[in-house]
C-alpha positions in Angstrom: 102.5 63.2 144.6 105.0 60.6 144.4 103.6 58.1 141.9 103.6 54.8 143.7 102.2 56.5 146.7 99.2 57.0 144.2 99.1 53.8 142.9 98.8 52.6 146.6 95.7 55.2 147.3 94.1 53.9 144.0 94.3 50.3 144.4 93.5 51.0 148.5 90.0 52.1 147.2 89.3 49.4 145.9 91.2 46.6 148.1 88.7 47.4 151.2 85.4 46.5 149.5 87.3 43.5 147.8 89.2 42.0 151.0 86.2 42.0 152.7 84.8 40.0 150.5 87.5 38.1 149.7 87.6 37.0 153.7 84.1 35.7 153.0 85.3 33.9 149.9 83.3 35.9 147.6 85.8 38.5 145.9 85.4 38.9 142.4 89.2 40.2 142.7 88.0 43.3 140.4 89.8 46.8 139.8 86.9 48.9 139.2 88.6 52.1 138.3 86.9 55.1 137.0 88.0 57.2 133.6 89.4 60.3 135.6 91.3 57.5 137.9 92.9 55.5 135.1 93.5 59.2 133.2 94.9 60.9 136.3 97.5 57.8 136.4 98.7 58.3 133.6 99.0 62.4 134.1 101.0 61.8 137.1 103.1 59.5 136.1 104.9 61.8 134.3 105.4 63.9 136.5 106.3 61.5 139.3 108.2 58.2 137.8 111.8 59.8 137.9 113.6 59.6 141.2 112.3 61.9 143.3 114.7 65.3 144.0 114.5 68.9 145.8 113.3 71.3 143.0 112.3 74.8 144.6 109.4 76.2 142.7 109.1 79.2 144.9 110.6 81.1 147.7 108.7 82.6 150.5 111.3 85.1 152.9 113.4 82.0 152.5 111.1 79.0 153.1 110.8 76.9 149.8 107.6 75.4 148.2 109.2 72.3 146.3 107.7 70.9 142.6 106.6 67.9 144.0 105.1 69.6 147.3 102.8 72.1 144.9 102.3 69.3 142.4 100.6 66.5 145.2 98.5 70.1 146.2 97.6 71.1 143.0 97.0 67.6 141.6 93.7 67.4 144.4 92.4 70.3 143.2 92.2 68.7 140.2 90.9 65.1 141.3 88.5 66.8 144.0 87.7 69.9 142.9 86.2 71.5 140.1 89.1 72.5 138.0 91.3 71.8 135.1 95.0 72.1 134.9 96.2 75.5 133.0 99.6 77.7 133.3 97.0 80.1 134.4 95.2 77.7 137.0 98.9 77.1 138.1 99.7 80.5 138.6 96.9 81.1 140.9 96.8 78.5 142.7 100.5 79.1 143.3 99.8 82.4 144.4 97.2 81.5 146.7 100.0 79.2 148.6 102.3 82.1 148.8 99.1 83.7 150.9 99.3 80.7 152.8 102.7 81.1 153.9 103.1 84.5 154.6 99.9 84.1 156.3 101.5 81.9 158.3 104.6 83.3 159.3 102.8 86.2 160.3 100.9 84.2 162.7 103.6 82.3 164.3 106.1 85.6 164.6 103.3 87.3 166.8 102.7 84.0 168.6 99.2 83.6 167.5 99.6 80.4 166.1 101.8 78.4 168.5 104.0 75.2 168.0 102.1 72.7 169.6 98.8 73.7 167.2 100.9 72.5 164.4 102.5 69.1 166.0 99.8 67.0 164.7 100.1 68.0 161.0 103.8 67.9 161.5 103.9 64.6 162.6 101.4 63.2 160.5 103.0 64.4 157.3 106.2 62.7 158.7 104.7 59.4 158.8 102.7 59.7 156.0 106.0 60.7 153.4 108.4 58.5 155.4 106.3 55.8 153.8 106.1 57.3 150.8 109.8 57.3 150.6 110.2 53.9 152.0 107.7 52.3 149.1 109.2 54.7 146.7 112.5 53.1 147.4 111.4 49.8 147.2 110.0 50.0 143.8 112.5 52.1 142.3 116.3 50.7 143.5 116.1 48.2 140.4 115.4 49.9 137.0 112.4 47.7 135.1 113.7 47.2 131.2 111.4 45.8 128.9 112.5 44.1 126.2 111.0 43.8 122.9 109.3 40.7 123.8 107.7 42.0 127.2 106.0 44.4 125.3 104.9 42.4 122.5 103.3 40.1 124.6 101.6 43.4 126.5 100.3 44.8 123.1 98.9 41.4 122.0 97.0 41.4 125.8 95.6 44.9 125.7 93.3 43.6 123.2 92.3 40.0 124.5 89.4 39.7 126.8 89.6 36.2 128.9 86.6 34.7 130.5 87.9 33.2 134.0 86.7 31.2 136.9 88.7 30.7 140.1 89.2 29.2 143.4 90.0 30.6 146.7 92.3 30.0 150.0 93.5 32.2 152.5 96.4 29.7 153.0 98.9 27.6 150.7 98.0 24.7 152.4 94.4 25.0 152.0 94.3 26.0 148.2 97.2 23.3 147.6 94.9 20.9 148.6 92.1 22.3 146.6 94.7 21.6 143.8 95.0 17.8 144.8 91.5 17.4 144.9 91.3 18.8 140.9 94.2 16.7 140.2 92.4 13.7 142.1 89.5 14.1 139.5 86.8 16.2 141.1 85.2 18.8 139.1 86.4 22.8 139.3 82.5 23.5 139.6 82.0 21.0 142.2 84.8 22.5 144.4 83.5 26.2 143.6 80.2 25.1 145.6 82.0 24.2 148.5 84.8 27.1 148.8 82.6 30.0 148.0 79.5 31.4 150.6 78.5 33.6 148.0 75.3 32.5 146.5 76.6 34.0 143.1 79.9 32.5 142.8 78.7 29.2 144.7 76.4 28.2 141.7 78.2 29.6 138.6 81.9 27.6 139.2 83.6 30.8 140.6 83.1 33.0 137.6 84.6 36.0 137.6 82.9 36.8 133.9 85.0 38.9 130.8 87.9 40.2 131.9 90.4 42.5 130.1 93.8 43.8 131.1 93.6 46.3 134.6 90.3 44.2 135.5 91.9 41.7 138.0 94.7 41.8 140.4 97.8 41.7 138.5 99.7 39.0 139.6 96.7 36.7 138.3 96.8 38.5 134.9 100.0 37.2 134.6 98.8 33.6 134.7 95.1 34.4 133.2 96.7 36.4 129.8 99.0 33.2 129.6 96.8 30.3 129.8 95.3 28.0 127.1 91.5 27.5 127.0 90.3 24.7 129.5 93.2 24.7 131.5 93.6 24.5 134.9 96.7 26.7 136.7 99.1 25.7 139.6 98.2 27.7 142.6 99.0 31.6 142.2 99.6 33.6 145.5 97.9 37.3 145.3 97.9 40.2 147.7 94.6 38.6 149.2 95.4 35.1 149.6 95.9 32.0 147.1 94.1 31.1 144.1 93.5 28.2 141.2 92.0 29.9 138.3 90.1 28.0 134.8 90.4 29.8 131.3 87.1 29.1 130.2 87.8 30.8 126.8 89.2 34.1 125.2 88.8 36.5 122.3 91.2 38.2 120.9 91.8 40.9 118.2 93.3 39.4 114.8 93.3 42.5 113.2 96.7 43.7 114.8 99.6 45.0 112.9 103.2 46.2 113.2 102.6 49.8 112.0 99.7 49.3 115.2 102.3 47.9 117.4 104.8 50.7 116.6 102.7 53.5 117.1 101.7 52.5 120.9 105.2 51.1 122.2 106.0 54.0 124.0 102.7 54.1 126.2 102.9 50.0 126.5 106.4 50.6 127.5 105.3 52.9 130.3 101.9 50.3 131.1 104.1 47.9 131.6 106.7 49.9 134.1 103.9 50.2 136.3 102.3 46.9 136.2 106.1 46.2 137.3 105.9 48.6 139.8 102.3 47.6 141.5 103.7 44.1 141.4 106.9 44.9 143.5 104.8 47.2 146.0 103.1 44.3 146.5 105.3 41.8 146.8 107.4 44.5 149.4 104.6 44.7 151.8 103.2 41.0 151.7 106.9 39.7 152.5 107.5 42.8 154.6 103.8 42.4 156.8 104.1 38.3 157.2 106.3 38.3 160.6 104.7 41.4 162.3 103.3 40.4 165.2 100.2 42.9 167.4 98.5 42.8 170.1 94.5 44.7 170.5 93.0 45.4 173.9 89.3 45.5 174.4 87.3 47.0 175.2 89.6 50.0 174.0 89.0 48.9 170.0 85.0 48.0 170.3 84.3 51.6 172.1 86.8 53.8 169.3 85.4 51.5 166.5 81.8 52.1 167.7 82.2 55.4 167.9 84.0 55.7 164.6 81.0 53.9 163.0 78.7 57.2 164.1 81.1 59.6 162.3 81.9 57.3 159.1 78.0 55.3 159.1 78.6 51.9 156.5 75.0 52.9 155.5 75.7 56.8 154.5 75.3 57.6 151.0 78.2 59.5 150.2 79.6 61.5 146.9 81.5 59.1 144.5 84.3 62.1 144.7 84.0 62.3 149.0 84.8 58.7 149.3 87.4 58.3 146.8 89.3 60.9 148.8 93.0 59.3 149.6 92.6 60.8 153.2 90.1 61.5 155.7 88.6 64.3 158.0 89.8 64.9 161.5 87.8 63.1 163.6 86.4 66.1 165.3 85.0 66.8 169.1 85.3 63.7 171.4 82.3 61.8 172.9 82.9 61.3 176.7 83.4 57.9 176.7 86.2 58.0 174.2 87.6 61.1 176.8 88.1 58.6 179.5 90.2 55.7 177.0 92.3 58.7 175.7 95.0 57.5 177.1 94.7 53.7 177.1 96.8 51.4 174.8 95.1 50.0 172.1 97.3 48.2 170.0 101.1 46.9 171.4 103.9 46.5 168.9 107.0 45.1 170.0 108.7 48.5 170.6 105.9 50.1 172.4 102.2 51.0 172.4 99.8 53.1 170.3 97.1 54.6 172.3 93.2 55.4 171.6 94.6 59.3 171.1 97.0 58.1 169.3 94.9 56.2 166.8 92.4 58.6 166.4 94.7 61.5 165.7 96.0 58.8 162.8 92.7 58.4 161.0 93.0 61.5 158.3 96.1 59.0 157.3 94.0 56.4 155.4 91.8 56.8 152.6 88.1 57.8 153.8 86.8 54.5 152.0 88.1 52.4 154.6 86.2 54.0 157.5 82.9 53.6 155.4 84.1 49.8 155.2 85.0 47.4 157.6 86.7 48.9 160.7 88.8 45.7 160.8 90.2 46.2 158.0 91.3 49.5 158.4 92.7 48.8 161.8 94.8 46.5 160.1 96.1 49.0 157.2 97.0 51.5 160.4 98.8 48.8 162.0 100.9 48.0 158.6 101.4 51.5 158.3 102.7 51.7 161.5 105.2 49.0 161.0 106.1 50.7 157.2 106.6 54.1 159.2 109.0 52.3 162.0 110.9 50.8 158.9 111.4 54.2 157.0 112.6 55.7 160.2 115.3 53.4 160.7 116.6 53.3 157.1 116.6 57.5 157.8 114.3 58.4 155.3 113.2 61.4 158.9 116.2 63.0 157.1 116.1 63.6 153.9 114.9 66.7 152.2 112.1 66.1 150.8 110.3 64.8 153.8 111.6 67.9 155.6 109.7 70.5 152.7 106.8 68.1 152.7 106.7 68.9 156.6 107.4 72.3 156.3 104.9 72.8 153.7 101.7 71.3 155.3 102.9 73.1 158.6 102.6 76.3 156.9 99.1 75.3 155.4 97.7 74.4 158.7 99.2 77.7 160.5 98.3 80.0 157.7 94.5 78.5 158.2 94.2 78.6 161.6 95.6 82.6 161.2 93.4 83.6 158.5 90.1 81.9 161.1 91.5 83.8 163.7 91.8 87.3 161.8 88.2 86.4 160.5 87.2 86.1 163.7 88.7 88.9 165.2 87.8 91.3 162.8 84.2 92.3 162.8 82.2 95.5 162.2 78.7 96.0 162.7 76.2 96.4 159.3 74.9 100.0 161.0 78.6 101.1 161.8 79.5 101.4 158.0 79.9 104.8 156.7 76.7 105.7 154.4 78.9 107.1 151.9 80.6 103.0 151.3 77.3 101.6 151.4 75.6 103.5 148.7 79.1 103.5 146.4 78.0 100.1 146.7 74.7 100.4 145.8 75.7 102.6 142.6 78.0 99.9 141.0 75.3 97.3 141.7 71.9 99.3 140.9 71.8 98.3 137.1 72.5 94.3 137.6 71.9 93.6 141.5 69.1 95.8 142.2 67.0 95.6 139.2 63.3 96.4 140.0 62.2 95.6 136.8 63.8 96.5 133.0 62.3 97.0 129.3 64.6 95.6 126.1 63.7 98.7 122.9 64.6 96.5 119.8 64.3 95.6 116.5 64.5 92.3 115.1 64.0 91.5 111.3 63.5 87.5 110.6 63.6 85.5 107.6 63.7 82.6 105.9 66.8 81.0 104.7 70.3 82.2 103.7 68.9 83.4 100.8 66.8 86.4 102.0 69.4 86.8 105.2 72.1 88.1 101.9 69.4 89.8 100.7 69.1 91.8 103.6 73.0 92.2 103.9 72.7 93.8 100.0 70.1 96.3 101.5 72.0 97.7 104.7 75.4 97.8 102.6 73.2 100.2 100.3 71.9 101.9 103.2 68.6 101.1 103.5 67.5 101.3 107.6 66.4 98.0 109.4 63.0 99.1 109.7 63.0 99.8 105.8 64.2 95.9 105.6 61.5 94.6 108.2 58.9 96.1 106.1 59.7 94.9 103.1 61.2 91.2 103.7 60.9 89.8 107.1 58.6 87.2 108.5 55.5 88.7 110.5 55.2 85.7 112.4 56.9 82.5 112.9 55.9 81.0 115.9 57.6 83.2 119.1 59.5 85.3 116.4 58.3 87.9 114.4 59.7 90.5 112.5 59.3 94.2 114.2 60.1 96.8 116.4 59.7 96.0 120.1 59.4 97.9 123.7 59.1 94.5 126.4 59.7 93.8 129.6 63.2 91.6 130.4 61.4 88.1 131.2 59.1 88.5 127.7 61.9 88.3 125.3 62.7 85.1 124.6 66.3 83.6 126.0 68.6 83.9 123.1 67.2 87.5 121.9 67.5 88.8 125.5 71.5 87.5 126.3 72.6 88.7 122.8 70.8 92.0 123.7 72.4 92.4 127.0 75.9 92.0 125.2 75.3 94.6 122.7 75.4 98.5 122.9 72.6 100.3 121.9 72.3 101.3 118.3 74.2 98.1 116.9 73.1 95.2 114.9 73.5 91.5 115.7 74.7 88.9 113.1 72.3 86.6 112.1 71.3 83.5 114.6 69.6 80.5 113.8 66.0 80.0 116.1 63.6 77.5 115.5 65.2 77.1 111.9 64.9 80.6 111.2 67.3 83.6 110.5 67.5 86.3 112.9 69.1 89.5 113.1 68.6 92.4 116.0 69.1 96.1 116.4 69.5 97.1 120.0 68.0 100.7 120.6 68.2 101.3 124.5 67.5 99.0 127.8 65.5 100.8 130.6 66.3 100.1 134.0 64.2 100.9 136.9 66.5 99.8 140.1 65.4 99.0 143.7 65.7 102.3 145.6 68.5 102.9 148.0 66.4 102.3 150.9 64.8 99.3 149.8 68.6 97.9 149.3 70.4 99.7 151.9 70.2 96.9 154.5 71.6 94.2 152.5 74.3 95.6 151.5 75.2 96.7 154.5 74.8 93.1 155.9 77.2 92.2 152.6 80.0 94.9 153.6 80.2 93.8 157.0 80.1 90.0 155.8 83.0 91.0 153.1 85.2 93.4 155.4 87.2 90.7 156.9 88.1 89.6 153.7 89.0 92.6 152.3 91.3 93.9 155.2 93.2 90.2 154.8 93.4 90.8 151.3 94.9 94.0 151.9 97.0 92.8 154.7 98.6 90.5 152.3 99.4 93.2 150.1 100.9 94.6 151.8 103.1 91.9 153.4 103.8 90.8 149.3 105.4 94.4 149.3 107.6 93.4 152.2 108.2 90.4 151.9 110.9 88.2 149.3 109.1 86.1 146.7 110.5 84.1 144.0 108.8 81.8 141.8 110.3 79.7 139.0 108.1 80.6 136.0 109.6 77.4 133.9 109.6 75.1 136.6 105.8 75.7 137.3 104.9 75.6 133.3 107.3 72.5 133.0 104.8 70.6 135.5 103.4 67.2 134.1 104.9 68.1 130.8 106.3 64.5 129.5 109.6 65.9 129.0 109.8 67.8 132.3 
C-alpha cells in the first residue's frame, strides 16, 4: 500500500469522530492511535516511501502480481487478520493468490465469469489508486531534507509533554476576531465559555489536557512544541478550521544527551519526513477542496442516507478491528424504495451527475468508520474524492502502470471468487452416494483421535522433592536400577494431586500436564523432569488404550463431512492440475526483500 494512502486511512479514522465534533465546537483535536496503528506505520513506510515503480513479484501465464499489489494484500492480512509476517506466511499467501488467478482465468476463458461481473471492482480500484497516485504525487515531487537543526528541535519535542487550551472558528474571520477580543483584554477562559457547546470544554478554558508529540493535529504541534508558557498564539489554520491556542505549561526531559541524540537520528529523521508528508497532504486537499462547488437533491440523500443508517446503525457495537477497516462492505440487496431512486441524481458536479447507484456502488471506497458516523460527513469525503479522482484523471495518472496491475489484480481476485462460489456450488454429492470403502478409510485415520469412545493412560510417575533427589534418581537409572525400583525407594507417596506410582486411569483423571506430555511420548519411554505444584516429576509411559466409537455410530458424520469437504478437494485438485499447465514464476528475493529497510 502506498504509504501516504495509509497515512490518509489512519488519520480518516479518526477525522470523522473529531470533525463532528469539531462542527459542534467541541473537538479535542486528538489522534488517538492504537500501538499496532502507530507500529504498522512505521513497517510500511519502509516499504512504501520510495517512489512508487512496476516490480513483478510473480507471473501467472503472463499476468503479473506487482510488489506493491501483494504487499497492500498481504499487509491486511496482517492489520485484520490473525497473522504475523514470515518468509513462510509470504510464501503461502503468495501462493494462495496464484490460486486466485488461475482460478480466474479459468472462469473467464469458459465464460463463467463475464466482463460486466467484474466492472464494478474494475472501476472502483481505478478511482481508488488514481487517488492514490494523485496524493502520492503531491507529497512526493519535492524531496523533504532535514537539516541538523529540524531534527534537533524533533528529538528535544519527543520528550516534552505541553499542557494546551484552545479556541475554535470555522472561519478566519470569526477566530480573528476572537484574537481581537484577547488582544482587547478579555480573558482566554471567558471566551472559551462562549465559543464552545460542550459542557467540558465550556467550563475548563478549552483544555485539551497533556499532550505529547502525535497527540494533536500537526500543524498545531508546530505552534504548541514552540511556544513559551502563558502565551497566547496568532491564529493557526488546521485541517478542521482555525484556532488560538494557550500554553498553559510544559515538562520536559533534562536528562537528554548527544550519545541519546545520535543513536535515534535516523528514526527522527524518518518521523519527521512524514510529519512533512501529512502536512503537505493536507495542505493539497484544503487548497485543492476550497473552490469545489456541489449540488444535493432531496429527497434522493435523506432516503439513501436512511437506509444506509439500517446497514451501518451509529448505535451498533462493532469490533475495534471491523471499524478500523480502511474500506467497507458492499452494500448488499436493495430495499425497494432505494430500487425506484436507482437512477436519480444525487449530487451534481459541474461536469455531470453522480447518481443514487452510483453512490452506493461507491461506499466500499471509504473507511467503514465513516458510515458508523455522521452520514454528512461521509457524503462530503465521497464528494472530495470525487473531485481528487476527476483531478488524477486529467493529469493521466488512468495510464500508468501501476494503476493498470492494481486493476488487473483486484479483477482477478473478484473473478477467481465468484469461480471458486460457483464451482462450490455446482459441485455437490450426496452423504449416502459416497463409496463405503472412502468413508470408513476415513473413519480408520480418525478412530484413535476423532472417534474416541473413551481411553485409559498405563503409567508410571516417580515424584520428589527438590533437585537433590531428582539427581539422585538420575544416578540410579544410569546404574540401571528400573523406575518402579526408584518409586519404591525415593519418591513422594503423596503430594497433594501427585503421587508417586504406577497408574491404569481413564484420559479425563490424569491431571493436564501429566496427560499432554503422555500423549507426546511413545510407550516405554521416560519424561524429563517437570516442575508441578513445586514438585519434581518424572513419567514412564507404558501403553494408552483406546476404545473408539464403532463405525456405525460414526458412519453418518463422516459421511456428512466428505460430502461437505468434496468440493474442496476436487478444486484443490483442479488447481493442480492447472499449476501443472500452467507458467508460474515467482521472484523468491523480491518476496523475502518485502519491508526489509534496505529493500
Amino acid at each position: 500500500m502506498n504509504y501516504l494512502l495509509f497515512v490518509l486511512y489512519v488519520f480518516d479514522f479518526e477525522l470523522n469522530r473529531l470533525k463532528v465534533r469539531m462542527n459542534q465546537f467541541t473537538s479535542p483535536l486528538r489522534w488517538n492511535f492504537t500501538p499496532i496503528i502507530c507500529f504498522l506505520l512505521c513497517f510500511i513506510f519502509f516499504s512504501c516511501s520510495k517512489k512508487s515503480s512496476i516490480e513483478v513479484l510473480a507471473k501467472v501465464n503472463g499476468e503479473i502480481i506487482t510488489v506493491a499489489d501483494f504487499s497492500e494484500s498481504y499487509f491486511q492480512t496482517i492489520l485484520y487478520g490473525n497473522q504475523t509476517d514470515s518468509e513462510e506466511n509470504r510464501l503461502k499467501y503468495l501462493n494462495q493468490l496464484i490460486d486466485e488467478y488461475l482460478l480466474a482465468q479459468h472462469g473467464i476463458k469458459i465464460g463463467i465469469i463475464s466482463k460486466n461481473k467484474l466492472e464494478t471492482v474494475e472501476n472502483r480500484t481505478r478511482r481508488m489508486k488514481v487517488r492514490d497516485k494523485l496524493l502520492s504525487s503531491e507529497v512526493e515531487k519535492e524531496p523533504i531534507v532535514p537539516d541538523d537543526r529540524d531534527l534537533r528541535r524533533l528529538f528535544t519535542q519527543n520528550s516534552e509533554k505541553v499542557n494546551i487550551h484552545h479556541l475554535f472558528a470555522k472561519t478566519k474571520s470569526e477566530i480573528d476576531s476572537l484574537y481581537r477580543l484577547l488582544q482587547s483584554g478579555k480573558s482566554f477562559n471567558a471566551l472559551a465559555f462562549e465559543v464552545f457547546s460542550d459542557s467540558i470544554l465550556k467550563f475548563n478554558g478549552g483544555d485539551l489536557g497533556w499532550n505529547q508529540l502525535g497527540d494533536l493535529d500537526p500543524f498545531l504541534e508546530d505552534t504548541a512544541f514552540a511556544m513559551r508558557v502563558n502565551h497566547i498564539s496568532h491564529p493557526i489554520e488546521s485541517r478542521f478550521g482555525w484556532h488560538i491556542l494557550k500554553l498553559e505549561d510544559k515538562i520536559y526531559n533534562p536528562l537528554l544527551t548527544e550519545n541519546d541524540f545520535l543513536q535515534k537520528k535516523e528514526d527522527i529523521r524518518k518521523q519527521f519526513i512524514r510529519r512533512e508528508q501529512d502536512k503537505r497532504y493536507y495542505r493539497f486537499v484544503n487548497d485543492f477542496m476550497k473552490d469545489k462547488t456541489t449540488v444535493i437533491h432531496n429527497p434522493e440523500w435523506s432516503i439513501t442516507v436512511r437506509e444506509i443508517q439500517k446497514r451501518f446503525p451509529s448505535s451498533q457495537k462493532v469490533s475495534p478491528i471491523f471499524i478500523q477497516l480502511p474500506f467497507s462492505p458492499e452494500f448488499g440487496n436493495l430495499t425497494p424504495s432505494l430500487t425506484e431512486i436507482l437512477g436519480n441524481a444525487m449530487i451534481t458536479f459541474p461536469d455531470g451527475d453522480m447518481t443514487v447507484g452510483e453512490f452506493i456502488e461507491r461506499i466500499p471506497e471509504l473507511p467503514v468508520r465513516y458510515w458508523y458516523g455522521s452520514k454528512k460527513i461521509a457524503t462530503e469525503l465521497m464528494i472530495r474524492d470525487y473531485f481528487l479522482t476527476q483531478e488524477g484523471t486529467r493529469r493521466g495518472y488512468l495510464k500508468s502502470k501501476d494503476v493498470k496491475s492494481a486493476v488487473l489484480f483486484q479483477k482477478n481476485l473478484r473473478a477467481g471468487a465468484l469461480y471458486r462460489q460457483y464451482l462450490l456450488d455446482k459441485i455437490t454429492i450426496k452423504p449416502e452416494n459416497i463409496d463405503e470403502n472412502i468413508v470408513r478409510t476415513e473413519y480408520d485415520s480418525l478412530k484413535n483421535s476423532r472417534f474416541i469412545k473413551n481411553q485409559k493412560l498405563s503409567y508410571s510417575m516417580i515424584v520428589v522433592w527438590d533437585s537433590s533427589n531428582a539427581k539422585s534418581c538420575d544416578r540410579m537409572l544410569t546404574k540401571g536400577m528400573s523406575f518402579s525400583e526408584i518409586i519404591l525407594k525415593i519418591g513422594i507417596r503423596k503430594a497433594g494431586v501427585l503421587e508417586s506410582g504406577h497408574f491404569l486411569k481413564d484420559r479425563s483423571q490424569v491431571p493436564g500436564l501429566i496427560r499432554q506430555k503422555l500423549m507426546e511420548m511413545k510407550d516405554g519411554q521416560v519424561s524429563n523432569w517437570m516442575t508441578i505444584n513445586h514438585r519434581l516429576v518424572r513419567i514412564q509411559r507404558h501403553s494408552i488404550q483406546t476404545n473408539a466409537i464403532r463405525f456405525t455410530e460414526a458412519e453418518k458424520e463422516i459421511r456428512n463431512r466428505l460430502a461437505a469437504q468434496t468440493p474442496y478437494r476436487q478444486i484443490a485438485t483442479a488447481l493442480e492440475t492447472w499449476r501443472k499447465e500452467s507458467k508460474i514464476t515467482i521472484n523468491q528475493e523480491k518476496l523475502r526483500g518485502i519491508w526489509s529497510k534496505d529493500s
